[in-house]
mmCIF file of the protein (N, C-alpha, C, O) and its ligand, coordinates in Angstrom:
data_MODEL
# 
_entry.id   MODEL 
# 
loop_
_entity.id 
_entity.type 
_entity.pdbx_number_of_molecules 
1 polymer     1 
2 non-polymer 1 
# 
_entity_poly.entity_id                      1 
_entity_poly.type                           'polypeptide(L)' 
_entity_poly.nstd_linkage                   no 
_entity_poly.nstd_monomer                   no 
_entity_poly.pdbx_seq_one_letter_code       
;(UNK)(UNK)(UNK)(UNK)(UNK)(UNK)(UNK)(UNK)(UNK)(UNK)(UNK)(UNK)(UNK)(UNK)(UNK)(UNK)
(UNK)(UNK)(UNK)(UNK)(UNK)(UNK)(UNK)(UNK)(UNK)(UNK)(UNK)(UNK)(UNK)(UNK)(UNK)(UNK)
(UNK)(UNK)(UNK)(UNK)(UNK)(UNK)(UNK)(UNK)(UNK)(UNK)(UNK)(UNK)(UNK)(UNK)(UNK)(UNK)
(UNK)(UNK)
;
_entity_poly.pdbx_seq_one_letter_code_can   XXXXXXXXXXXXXXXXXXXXXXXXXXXXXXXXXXXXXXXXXXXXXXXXXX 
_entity_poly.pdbx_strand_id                 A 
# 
loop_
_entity_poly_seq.entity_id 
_entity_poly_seq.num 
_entity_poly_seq.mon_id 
_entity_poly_seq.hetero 
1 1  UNK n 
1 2  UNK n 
1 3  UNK n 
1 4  UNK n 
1 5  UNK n 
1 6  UNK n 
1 7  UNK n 
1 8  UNK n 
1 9  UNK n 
1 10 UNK n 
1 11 UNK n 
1 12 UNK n 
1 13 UNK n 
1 14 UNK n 
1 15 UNK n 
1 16 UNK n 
1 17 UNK n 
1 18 UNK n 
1 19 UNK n 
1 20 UNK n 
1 21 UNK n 
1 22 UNK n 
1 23 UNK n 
1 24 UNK n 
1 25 UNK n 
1 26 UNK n 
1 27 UNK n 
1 28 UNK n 
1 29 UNK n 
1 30 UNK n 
1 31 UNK n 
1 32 UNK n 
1 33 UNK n 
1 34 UNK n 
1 35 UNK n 
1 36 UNK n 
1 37 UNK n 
1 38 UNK n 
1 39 UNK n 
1 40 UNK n 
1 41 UNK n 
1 42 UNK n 
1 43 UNK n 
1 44 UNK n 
1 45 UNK n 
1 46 UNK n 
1 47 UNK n 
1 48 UNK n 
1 49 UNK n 
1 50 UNK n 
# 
loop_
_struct_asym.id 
_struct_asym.entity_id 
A 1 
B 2 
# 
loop_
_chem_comp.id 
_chem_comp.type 
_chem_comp.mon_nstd_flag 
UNK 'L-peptide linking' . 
ZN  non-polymer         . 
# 
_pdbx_entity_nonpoly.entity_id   2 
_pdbx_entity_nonpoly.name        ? 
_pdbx_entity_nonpoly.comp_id     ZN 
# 
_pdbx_nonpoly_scheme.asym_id         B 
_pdbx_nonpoly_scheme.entity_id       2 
_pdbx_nonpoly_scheme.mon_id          ZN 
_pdbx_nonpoly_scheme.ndb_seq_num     1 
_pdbx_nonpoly_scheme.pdb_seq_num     101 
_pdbx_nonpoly_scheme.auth_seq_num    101 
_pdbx_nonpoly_scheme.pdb_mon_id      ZN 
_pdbx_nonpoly_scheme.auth_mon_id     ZN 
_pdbx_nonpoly_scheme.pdb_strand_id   A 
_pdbx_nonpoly_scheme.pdb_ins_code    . 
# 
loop_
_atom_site.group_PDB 
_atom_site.id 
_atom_site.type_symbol 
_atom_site.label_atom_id 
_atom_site.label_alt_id 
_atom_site.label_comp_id 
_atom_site.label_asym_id 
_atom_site.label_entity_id 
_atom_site.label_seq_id 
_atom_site.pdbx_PDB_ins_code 
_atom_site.Cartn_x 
_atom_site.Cartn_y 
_atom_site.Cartn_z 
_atom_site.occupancy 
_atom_site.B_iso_or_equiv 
_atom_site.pdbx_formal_charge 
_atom_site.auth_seq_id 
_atom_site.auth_comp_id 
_atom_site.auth_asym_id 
_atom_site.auth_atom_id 
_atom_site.pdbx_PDB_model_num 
ATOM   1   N  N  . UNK A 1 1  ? 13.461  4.439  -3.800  1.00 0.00 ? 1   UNK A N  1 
ATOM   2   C  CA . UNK A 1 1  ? 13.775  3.551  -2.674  1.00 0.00 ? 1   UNK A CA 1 
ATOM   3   C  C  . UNK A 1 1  ? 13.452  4.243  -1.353  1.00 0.00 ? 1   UNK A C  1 
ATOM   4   O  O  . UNK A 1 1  ? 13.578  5.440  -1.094  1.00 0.00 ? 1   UNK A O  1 
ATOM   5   N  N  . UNK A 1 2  ? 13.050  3.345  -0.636  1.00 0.00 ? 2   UNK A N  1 
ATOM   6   C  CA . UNK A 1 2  ? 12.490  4.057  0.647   1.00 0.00 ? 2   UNK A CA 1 
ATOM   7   C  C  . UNK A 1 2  ? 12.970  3.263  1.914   1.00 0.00 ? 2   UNK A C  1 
ATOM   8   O  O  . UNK A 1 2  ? 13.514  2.163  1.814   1.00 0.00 ? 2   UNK A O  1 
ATOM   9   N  N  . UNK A 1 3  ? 12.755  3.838  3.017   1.00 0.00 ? 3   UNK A N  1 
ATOM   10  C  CA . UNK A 1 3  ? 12.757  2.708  4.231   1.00 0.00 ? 3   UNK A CA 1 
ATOM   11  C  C  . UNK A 1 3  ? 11.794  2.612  4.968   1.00 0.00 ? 3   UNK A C  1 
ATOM   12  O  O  . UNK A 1 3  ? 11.277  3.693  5.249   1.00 0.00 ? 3   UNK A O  1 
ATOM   13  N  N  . UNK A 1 4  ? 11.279  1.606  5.460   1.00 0.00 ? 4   UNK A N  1 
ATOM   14  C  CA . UNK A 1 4  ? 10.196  1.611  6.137   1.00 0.00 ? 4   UNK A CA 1 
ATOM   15  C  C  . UNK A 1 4  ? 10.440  1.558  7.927   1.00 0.00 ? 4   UNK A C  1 
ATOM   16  O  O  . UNK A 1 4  ? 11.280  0.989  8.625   1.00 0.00 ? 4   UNK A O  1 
ATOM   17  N  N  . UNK A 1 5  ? 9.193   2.502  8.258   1.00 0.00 ? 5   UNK A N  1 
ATOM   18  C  CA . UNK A 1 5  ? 9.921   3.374  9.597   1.00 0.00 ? 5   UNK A CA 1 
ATOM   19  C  C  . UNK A 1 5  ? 9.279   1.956  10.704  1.00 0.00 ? 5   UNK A C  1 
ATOM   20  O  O  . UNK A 1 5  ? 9.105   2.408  11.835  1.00 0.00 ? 5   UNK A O  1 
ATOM   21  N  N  . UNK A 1 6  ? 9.044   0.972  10.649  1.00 0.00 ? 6   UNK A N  1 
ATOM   22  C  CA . UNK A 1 6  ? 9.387   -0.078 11.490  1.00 0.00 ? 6   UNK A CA 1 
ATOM   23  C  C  . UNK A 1 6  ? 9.660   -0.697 11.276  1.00 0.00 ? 6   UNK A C  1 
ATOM   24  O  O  . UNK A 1 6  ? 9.253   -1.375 12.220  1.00 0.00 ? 6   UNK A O  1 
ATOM   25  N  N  . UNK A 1 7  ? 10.400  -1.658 10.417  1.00 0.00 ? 7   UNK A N  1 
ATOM   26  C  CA . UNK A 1 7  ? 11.916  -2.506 10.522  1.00 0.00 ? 7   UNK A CA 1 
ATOM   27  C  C  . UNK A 1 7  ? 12.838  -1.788 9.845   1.00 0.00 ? 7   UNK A C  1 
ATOM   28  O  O  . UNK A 1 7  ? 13.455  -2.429 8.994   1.00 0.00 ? 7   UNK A O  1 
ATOM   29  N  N  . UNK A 1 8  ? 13.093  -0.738 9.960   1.00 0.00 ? 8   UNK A N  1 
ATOM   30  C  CA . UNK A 1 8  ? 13.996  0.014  8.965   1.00 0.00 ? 8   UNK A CA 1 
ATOM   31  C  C  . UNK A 1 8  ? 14.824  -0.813 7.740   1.00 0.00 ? 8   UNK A C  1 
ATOM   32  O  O  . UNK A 1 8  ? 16.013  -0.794 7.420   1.00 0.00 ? 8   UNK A O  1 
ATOM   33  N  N  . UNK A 1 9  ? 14.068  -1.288 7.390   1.00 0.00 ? 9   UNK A N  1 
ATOM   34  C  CA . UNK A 1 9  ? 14.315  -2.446 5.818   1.00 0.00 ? 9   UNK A CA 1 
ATOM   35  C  C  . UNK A 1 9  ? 13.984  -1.551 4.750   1.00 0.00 ? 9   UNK A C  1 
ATOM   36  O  O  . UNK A 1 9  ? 13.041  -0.760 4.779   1.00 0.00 ? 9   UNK A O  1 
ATOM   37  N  N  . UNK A 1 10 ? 15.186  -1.777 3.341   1.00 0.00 ? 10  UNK A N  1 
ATOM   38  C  CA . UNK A 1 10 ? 14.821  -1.305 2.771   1.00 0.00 ? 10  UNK A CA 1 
ATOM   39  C  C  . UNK A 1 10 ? 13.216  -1.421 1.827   1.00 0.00 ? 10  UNK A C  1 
ATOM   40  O  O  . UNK A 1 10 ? 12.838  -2.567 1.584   1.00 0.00 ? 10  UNK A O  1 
ATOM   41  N  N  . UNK A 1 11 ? 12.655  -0.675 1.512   1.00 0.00 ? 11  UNK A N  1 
ATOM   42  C  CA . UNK A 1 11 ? 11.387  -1.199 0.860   1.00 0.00 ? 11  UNK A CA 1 
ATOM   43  C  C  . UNK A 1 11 ? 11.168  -0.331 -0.846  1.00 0.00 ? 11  UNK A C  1 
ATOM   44  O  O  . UNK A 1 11 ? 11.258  0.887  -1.004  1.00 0.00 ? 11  UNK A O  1 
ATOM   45  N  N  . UNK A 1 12 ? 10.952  -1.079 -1.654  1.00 0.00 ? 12  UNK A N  1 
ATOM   46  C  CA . UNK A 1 12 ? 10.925  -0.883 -3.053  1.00 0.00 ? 12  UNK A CA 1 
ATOM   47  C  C  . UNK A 1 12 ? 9.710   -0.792 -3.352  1.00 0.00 ? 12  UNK A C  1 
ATOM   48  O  O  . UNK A 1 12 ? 8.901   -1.715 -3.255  1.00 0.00 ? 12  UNK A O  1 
ATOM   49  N  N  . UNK A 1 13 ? 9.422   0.579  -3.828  1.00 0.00 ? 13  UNK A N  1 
ATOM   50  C  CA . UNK A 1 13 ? 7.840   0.543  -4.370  1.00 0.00 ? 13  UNK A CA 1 
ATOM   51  C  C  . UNK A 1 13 ? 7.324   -0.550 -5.511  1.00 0.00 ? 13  UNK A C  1 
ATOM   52  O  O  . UNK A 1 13 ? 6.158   -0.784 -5.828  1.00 0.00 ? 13  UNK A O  1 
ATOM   53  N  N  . UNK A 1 14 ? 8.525   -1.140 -6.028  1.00 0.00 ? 14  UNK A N  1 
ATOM   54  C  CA . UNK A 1 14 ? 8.128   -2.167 -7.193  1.00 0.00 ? 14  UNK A CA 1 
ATOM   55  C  C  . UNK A 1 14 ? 7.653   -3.166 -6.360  1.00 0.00 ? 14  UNK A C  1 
ATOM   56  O  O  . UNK A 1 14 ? 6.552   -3.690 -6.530  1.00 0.00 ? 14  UNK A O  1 
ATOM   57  N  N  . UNK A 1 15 ? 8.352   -3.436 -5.545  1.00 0.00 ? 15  UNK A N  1 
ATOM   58  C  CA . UNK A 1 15 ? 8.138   -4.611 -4.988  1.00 0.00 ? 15  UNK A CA 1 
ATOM   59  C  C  . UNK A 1 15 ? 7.236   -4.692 -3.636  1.00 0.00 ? 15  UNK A C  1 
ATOM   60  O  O  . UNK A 1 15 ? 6.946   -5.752 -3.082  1.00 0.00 ? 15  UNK A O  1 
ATOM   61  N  N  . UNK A 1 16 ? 6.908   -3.620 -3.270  1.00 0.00 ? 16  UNK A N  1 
ATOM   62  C  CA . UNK A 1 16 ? 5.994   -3.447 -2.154  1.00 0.00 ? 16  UNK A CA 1 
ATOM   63  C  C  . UNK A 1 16 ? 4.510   -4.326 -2.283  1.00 0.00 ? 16  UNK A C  1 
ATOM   64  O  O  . UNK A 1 16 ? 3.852   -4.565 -3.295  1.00 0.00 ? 16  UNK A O  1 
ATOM   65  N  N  . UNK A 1 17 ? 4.323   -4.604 -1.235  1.00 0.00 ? 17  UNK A N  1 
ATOM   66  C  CA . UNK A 1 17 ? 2.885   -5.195 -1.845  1.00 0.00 ? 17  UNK A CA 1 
ATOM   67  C  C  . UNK A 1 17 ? 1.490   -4.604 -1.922  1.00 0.00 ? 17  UNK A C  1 
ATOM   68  O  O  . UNK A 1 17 ? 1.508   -3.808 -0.983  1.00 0.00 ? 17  UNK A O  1 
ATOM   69  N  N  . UNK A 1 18 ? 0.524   -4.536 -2.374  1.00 0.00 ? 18  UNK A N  1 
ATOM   70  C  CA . UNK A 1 18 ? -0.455  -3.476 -3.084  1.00 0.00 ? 18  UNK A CA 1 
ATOM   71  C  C  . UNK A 1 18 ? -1.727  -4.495 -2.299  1.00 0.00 ? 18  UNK A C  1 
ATOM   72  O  O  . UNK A 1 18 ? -1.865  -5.638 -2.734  1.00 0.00 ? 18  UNK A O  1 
ATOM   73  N  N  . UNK A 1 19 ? -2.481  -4.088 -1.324  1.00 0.00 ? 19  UNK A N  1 
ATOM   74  C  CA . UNK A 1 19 ? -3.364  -4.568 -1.521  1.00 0.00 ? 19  UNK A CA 1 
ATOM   75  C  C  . UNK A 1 19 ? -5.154  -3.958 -1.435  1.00 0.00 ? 19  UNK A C  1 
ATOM   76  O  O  . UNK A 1 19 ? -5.710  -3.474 -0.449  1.00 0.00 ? 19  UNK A O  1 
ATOM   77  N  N  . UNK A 1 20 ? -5.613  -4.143 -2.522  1.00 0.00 ? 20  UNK A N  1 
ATOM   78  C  CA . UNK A 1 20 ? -6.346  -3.447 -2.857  1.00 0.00 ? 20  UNK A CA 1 
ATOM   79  C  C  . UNK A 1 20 ? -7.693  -4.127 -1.782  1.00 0.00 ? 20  UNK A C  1 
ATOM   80  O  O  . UNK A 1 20 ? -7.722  -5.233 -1.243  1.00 0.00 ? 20  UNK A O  1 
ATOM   81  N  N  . UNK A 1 21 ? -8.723  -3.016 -1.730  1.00 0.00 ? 21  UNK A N  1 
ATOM   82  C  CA . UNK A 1 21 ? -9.764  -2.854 -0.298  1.00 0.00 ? 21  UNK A CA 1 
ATOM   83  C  C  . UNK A 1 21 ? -11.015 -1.932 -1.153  1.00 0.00 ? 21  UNK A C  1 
ATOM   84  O  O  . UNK A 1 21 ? -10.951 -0.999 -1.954  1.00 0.00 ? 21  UNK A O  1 
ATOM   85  N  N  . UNK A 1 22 ? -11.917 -2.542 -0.670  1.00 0.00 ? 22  UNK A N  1 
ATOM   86  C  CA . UNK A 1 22 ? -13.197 -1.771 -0.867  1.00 0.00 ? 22  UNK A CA 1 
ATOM   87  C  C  . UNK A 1 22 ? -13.673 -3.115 -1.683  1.00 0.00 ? 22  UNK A C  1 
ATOM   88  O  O  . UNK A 1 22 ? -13.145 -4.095 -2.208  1.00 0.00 ? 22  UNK A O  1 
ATOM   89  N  N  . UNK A 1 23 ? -15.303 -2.446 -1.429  1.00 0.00 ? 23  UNK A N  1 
ATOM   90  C  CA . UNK A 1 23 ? -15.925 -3.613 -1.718  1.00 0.00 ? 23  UNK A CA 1 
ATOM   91  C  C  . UNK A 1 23 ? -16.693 -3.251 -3.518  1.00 0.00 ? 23  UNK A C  1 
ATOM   92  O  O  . UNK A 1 23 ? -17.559 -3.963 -4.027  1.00 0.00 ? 23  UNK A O  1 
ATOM   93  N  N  . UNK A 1 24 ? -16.196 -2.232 -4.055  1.00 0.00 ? 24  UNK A N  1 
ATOM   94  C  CA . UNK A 1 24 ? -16.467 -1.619 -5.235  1.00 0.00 ? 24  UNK A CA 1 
ATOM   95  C  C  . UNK A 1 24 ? -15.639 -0.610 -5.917  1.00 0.00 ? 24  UNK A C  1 
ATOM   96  O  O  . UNK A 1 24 ? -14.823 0.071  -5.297  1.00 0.00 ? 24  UNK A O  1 
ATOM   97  N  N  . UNK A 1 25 ? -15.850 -0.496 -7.268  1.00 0.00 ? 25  UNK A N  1 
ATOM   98  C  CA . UNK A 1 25 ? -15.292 0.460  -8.158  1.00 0.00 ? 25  UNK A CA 1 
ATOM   99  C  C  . UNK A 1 25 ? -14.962 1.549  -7.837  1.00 0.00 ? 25  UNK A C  1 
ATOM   100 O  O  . UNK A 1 25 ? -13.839 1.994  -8.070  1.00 0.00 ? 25  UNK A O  1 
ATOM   101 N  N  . UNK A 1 26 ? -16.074 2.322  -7.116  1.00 0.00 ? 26  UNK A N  1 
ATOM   102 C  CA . UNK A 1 26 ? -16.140 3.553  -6.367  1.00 0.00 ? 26  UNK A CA 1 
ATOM   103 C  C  . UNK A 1 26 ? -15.377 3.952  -5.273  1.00 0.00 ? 26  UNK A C  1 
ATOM   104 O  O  . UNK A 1 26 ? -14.816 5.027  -5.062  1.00 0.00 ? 26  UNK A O  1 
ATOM   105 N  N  . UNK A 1 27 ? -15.458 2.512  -4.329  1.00 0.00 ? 27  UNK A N  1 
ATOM   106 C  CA . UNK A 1 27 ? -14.932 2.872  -3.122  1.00 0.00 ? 27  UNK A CA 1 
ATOM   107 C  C  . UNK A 1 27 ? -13.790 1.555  -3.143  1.00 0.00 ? 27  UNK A C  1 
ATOM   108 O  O  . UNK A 1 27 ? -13.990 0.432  -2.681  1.00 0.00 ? 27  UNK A O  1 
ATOM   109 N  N  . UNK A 1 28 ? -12.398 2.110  -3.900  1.00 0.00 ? 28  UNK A N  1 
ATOM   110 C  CA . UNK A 1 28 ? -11.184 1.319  -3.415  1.00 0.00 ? 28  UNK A CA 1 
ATOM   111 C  C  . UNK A 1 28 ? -10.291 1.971  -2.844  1.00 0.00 ? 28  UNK A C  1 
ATOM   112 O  O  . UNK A 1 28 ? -10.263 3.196  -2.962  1.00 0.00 ? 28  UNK A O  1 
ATOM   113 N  N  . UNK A 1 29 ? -9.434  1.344  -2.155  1.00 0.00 ? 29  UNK A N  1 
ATOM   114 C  CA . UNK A 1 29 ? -8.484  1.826  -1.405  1.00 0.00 ? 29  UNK A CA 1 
ATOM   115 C  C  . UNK A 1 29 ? -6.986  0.907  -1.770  1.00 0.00 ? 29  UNK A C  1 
ATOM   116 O  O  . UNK A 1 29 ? -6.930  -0.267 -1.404  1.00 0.00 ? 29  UNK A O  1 
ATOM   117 N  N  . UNK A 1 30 ? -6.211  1.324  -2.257  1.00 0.00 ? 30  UNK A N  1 
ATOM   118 C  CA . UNK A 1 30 ? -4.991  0.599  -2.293  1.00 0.00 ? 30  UNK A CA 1 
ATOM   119 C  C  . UNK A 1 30 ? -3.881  0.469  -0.844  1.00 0.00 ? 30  UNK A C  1 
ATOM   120 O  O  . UNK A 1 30 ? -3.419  1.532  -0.430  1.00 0.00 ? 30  UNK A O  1 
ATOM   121 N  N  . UNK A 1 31 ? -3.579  -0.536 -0.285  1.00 0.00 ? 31  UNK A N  1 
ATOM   122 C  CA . UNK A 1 31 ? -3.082  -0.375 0.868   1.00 0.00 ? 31  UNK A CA 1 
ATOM   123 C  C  . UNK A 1 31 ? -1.658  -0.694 0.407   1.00 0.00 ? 31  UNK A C  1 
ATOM   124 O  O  . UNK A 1 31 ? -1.685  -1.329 -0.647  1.00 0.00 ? 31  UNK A O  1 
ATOM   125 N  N  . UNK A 1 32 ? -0.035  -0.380 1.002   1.00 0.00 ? 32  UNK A N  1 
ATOM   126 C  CA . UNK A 1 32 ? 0.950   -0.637 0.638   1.00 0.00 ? 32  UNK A CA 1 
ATOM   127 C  C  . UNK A 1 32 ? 1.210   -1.265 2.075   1.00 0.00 ? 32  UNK A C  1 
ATOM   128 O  O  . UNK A 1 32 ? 0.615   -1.100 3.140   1.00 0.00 ? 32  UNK A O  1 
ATOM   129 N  N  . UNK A 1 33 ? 1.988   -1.817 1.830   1.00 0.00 ? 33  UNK A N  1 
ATOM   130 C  CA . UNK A 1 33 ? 2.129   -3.116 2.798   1.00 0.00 ? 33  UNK A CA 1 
ATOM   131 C  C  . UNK A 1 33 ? 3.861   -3.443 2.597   1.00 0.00 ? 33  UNK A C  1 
ATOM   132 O  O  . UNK A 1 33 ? 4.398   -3.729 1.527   1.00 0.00 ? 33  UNK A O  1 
ATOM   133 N  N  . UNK A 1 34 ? 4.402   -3.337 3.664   1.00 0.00 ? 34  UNK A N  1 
ATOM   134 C  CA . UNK A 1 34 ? 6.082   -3.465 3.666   1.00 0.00 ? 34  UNK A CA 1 
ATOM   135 C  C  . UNK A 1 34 ? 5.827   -5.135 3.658   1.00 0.00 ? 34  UNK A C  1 
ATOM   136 O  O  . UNK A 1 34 ? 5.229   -5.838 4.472   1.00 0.00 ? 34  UNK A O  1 
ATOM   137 N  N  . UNK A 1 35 ? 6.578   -5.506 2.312   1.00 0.00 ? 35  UNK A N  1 
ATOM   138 C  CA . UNK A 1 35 ? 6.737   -7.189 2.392   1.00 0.00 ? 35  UNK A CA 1 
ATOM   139 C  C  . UNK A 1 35 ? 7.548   -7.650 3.566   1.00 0.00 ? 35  UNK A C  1 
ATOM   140 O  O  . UNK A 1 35 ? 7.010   -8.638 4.066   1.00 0.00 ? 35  UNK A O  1 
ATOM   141 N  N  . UNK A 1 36 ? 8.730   -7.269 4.236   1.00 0.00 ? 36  UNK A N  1 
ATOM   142 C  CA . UNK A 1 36 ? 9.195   -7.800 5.109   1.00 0.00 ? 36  UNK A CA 1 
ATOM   143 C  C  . UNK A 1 36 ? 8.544   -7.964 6.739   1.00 0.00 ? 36  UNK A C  1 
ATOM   144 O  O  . UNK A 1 36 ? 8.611   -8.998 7.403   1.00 0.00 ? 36  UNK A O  1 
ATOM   145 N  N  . UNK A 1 37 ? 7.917   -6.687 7.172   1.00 0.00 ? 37  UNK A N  1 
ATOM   146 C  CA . UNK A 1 37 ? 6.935   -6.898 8.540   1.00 0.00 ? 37  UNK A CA 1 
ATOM   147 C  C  . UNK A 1 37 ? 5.598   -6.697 8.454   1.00 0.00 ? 37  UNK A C  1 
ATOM   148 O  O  . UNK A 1 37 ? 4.912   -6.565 9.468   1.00 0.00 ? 37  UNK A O  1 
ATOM   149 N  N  . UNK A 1 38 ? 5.089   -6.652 7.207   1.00 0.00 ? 38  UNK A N  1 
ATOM   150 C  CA . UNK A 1 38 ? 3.634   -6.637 6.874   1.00 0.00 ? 38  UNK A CA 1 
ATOM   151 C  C  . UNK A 1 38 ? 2.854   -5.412 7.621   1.00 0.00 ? 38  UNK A C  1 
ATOM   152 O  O  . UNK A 1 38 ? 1.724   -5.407 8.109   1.00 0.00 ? 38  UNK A O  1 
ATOM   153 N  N  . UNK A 1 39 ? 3.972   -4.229 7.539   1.00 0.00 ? 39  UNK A N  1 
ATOM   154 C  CA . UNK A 1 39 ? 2.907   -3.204 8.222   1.00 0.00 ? 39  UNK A CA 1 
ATOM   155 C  C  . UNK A 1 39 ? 2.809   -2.407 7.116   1.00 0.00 ? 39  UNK A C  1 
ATOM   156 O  O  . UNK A 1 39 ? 3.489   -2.369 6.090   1.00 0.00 ? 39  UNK A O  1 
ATOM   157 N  N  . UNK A 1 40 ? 1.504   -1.539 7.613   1.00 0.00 ? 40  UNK A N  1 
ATOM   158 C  CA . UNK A 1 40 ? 0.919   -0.863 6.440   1.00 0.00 ? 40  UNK A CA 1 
ATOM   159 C  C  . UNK A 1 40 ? 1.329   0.473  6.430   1.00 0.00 ? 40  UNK A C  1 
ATOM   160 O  O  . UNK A 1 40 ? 1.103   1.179  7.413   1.00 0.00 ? 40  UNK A O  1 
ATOM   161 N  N  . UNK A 1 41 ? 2.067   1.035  5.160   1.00 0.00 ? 41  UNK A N  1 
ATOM   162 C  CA . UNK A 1 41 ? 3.122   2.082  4.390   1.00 0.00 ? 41  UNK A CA 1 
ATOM   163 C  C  . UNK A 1 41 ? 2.118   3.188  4.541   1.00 0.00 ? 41  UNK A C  1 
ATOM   164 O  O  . UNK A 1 41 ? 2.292   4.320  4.992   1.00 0.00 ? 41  UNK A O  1 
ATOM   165 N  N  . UNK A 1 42 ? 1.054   2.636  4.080   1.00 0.00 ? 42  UNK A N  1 
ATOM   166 C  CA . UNK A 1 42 ? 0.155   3.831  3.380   1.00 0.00 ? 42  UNK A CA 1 
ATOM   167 C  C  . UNK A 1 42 ? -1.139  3.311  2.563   1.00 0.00 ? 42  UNK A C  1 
ATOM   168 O  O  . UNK A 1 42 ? -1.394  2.116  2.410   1.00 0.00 ? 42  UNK A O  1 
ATOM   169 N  N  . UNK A 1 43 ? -1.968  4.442  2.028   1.00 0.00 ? 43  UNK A N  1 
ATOM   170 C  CA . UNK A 1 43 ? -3.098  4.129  1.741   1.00 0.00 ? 43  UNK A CA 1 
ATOM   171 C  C  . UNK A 1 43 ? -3.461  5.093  0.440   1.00 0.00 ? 43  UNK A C  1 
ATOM   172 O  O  . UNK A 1 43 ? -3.069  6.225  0.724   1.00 0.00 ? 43  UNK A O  1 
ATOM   173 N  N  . UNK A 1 44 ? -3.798  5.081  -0.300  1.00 0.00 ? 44  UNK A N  1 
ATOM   174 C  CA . UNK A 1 44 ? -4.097  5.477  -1.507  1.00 0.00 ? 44  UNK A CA 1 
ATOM   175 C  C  . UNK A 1 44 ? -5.171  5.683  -2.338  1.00 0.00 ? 44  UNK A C  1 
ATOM   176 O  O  . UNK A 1 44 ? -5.007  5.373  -3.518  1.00 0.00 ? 44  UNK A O  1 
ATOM   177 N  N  . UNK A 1 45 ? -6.183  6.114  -2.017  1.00 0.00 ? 45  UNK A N  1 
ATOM   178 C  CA . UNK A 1 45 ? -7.555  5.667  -2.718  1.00 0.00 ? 45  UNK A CA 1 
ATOM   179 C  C  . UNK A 1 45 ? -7.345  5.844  -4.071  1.00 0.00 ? 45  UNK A C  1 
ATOM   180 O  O  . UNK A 1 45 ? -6.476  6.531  -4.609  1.00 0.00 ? 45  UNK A O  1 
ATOM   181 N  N  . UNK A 1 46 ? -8.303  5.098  -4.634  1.00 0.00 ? 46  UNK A N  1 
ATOM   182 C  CA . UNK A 1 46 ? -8.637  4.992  -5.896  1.00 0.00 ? 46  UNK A CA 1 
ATOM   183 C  C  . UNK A 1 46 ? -9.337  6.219  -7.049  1.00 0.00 ? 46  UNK A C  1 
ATOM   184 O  O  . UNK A 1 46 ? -9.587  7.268  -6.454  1.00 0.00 ? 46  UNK A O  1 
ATOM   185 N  N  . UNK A 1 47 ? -9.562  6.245  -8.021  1.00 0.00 ? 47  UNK A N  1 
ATOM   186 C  CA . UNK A 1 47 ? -10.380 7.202  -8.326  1.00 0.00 ? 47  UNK A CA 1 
ATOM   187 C  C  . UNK A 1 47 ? -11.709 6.919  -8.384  1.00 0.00 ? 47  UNK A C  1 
ATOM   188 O  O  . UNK A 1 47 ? -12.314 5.859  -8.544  1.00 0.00 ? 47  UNK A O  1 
ATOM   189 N  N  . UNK A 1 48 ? -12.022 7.913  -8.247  1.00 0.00 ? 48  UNK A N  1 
ATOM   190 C  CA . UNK A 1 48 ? -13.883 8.177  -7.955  1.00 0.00 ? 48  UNK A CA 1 
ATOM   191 C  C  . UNK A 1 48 ? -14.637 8.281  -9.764  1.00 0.00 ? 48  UNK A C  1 
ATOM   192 O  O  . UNK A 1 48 ? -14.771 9.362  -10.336 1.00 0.00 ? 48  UNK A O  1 
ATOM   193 N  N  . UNK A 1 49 ? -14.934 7.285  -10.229 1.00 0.00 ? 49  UNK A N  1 
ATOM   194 C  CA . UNK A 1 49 ? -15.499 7.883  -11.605 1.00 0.00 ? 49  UNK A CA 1 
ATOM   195 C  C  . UNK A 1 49 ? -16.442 7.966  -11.353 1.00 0.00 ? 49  UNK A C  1 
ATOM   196 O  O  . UNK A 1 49 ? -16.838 7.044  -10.639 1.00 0.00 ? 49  UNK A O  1 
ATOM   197 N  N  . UNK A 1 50 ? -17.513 9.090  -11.720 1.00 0.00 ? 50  UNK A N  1 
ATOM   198 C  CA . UNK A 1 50 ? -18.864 9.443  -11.471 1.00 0.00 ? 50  UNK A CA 1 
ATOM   199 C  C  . UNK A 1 50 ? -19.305 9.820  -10.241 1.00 0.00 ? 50  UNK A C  1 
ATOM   200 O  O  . UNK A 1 50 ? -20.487 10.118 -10.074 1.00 0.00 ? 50  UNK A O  1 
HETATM 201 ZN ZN . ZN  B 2 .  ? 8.750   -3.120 7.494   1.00 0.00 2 101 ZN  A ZN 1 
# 
């Protein structure tokens, strides 16, 4: 469980929202996204196969 540092709401990685970016296999980016003020948590890339 976490809080998110602009609406100080709690935010649940289960329930956080995931939204995935890039225009290919290679190059994704997972964005986390606080469901309550829609700002962005963080960023995550994907793995690189090959
Ligand atoms: Zn928030």
């Amino acid at each position: 469980m976490a809080k998110c540092p602009y609406c100080k709401l709690e935010v649940d990685f289960k329930n956080v929202e995931r939204v995935k970016k890039g225009a290919g296999i290679l190059m994704q980016e997972i964005m986390y996204v606080c469901p309550h003020c829609q700002s962005i948590l963080g960023v995550s890339r994907g793995k690189y196969t090959g």
